[in-house]
N, C-alpha and C positions, 0 to 999 in steps of 0.2 A: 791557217787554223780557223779564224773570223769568218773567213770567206767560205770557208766550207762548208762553216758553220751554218749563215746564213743560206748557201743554196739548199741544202736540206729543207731548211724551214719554208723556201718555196715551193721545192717541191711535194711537201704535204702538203702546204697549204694549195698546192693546183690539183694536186688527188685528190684533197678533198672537197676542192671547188666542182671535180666532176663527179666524185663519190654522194657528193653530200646529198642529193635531191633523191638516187635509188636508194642509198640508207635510208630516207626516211621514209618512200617508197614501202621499203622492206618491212621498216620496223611497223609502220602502222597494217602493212597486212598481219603481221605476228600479233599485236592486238587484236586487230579483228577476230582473226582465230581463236585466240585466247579468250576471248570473252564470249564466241561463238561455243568454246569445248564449255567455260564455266556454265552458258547458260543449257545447256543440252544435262552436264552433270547434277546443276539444281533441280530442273523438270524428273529428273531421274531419281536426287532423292525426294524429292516430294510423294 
């Protein structure tokens, strides 16, 4: 049970040792955008 316990927990933790750097990859393109659409929507109402 322990034991299993624990390999799970390494196994995310190695997913997310290769995950980690395109999630953040990701998420800061999704900002970018996000603040790309906000600024395009303010020029709009303005």
């Amino acid at each position: 049970m322990l034991y299993g316990r624990t390999r799970k927990r390494v196994v995310t933790i190695t997913r997310s040792a290769v995950l980690g750097p395109q999630i953040i990859v990701e998420y800061q393109n999704l900002v970018k955008i996000k603040i790309i659409m906000l600024r395009l929507w303010n020029d709009q109402s303005v």
